[in-house]
C-alpha positions, 0 to 999 in steps of 0.5 A: 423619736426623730423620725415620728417628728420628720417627715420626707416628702416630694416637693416642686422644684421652684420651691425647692430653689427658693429654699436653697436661695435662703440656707445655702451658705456656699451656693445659694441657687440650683439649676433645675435643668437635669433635675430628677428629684427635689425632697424635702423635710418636715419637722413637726413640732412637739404637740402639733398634729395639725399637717399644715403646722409642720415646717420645711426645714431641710431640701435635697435635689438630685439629678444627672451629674454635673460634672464630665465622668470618664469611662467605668462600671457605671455608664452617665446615664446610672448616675445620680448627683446630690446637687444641692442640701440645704437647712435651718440651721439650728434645729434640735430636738430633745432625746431620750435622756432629756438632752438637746441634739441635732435633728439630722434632716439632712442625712435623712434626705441624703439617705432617701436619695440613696434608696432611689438610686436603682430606679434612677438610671435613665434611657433603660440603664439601672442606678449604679452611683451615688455621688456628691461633694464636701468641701475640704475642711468641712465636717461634712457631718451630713455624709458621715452619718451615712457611711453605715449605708455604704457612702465612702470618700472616694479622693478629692478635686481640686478647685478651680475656675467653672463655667456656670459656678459660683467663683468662689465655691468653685476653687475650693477643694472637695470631697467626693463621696460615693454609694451604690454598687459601681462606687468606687473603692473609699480612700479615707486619708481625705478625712481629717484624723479625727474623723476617720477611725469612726468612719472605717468602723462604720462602713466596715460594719455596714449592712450589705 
């Protein structure tokens, strides 16, 4: 099982930033400023029991959002960003069945985060959204093992030139996903066709 070889736990934030710095393709530095959390995965190899043999292989931070956020259910202080998640490419691990698969480290993350988010509203407010981007065109295969939990595609902004953001990955067009109990209703014409059947069957079965 995946779970008995991943293992989720707090890290600093510098060392969260070096990591991003190594395996971000699109944005390769975090600003820690407004960071609340920064969580990383473990991966323990097959037949290494030692703590010190396990290795960093994905990281997620978190903290209150970036971007301006007009007026709703969900004051800005209930709201919690996935500002950055990033992995080693290429990590699989052997199924039941013999096959080689992907370790899914960062919807494991992305997932973790999501648990927090009631205890993550700051100045007495309670944690009502979860929010984070995709870039168009992506698989965005990180969010969509997590739509079963209640994260949805709510539309898309449009790119353009930011302040502080890299040129290039800020005139891309993205994704915005949304969880909590202030998320806003999920538009699935977003997600590419292909995608998007097996999306709305999974959050129209989600656990409530």
């Amino acid at each position: 099982e995946a779970e008995k070889h991943l293992e989720l736990r707090s890290i600093d934030k510098q060392q969260a930033c070096e990591f991003v710095a190594r395996h971000h393709s699109l944005l390769p530095y975090c600003n820690p400023r407004g960071m609340m959390y920064a969580i990383g995965a473990f991966w323990r190899r097959d037949g290494a029991d030692d703590r010190r043999s396990r290795e960093l292989v994905a990281v997620a931070t978190a903290g209150t959002p970036t971007g301006r956020w007009g007026p709703g259910a969900c004051p800005v202080d209930g709201i919690l960003e996935l500002t950055r998640i990033a992995s080693v490419s290429g990590l699989t691990r052997q199924d039941r069945r013999g096959r080689s698969v992907p370790v899914n480290a960062s919807s494991a993350l992305a997932s973790r985060l999501i648990d927090l988010l009631p205890t993550s509203g700051r100045r007495g407010t309670a944690g009502c959204r979860f929010v984070t981007y995709s870039v168009v065109g992506e698989r965005a295969s990180t969010y969509l093992a997590l739509v079963a939990k209640g994260l949805r595609p709510v539309g898309i902004i449009r790119g353009k030139p930011a302040k502080g953001a890299a040129g290039e990955a800020a005139m891309m067009d993205k994704i915005v996903w949304e969880a909590g109990p202030a998320a806003r209703a999920p538009d699935w014409s977003v997600l590419p066709p292909d995608r998007r059947v097996g999306a709305i069957r999974a959050f129209q079965t989600r656990i409530s």
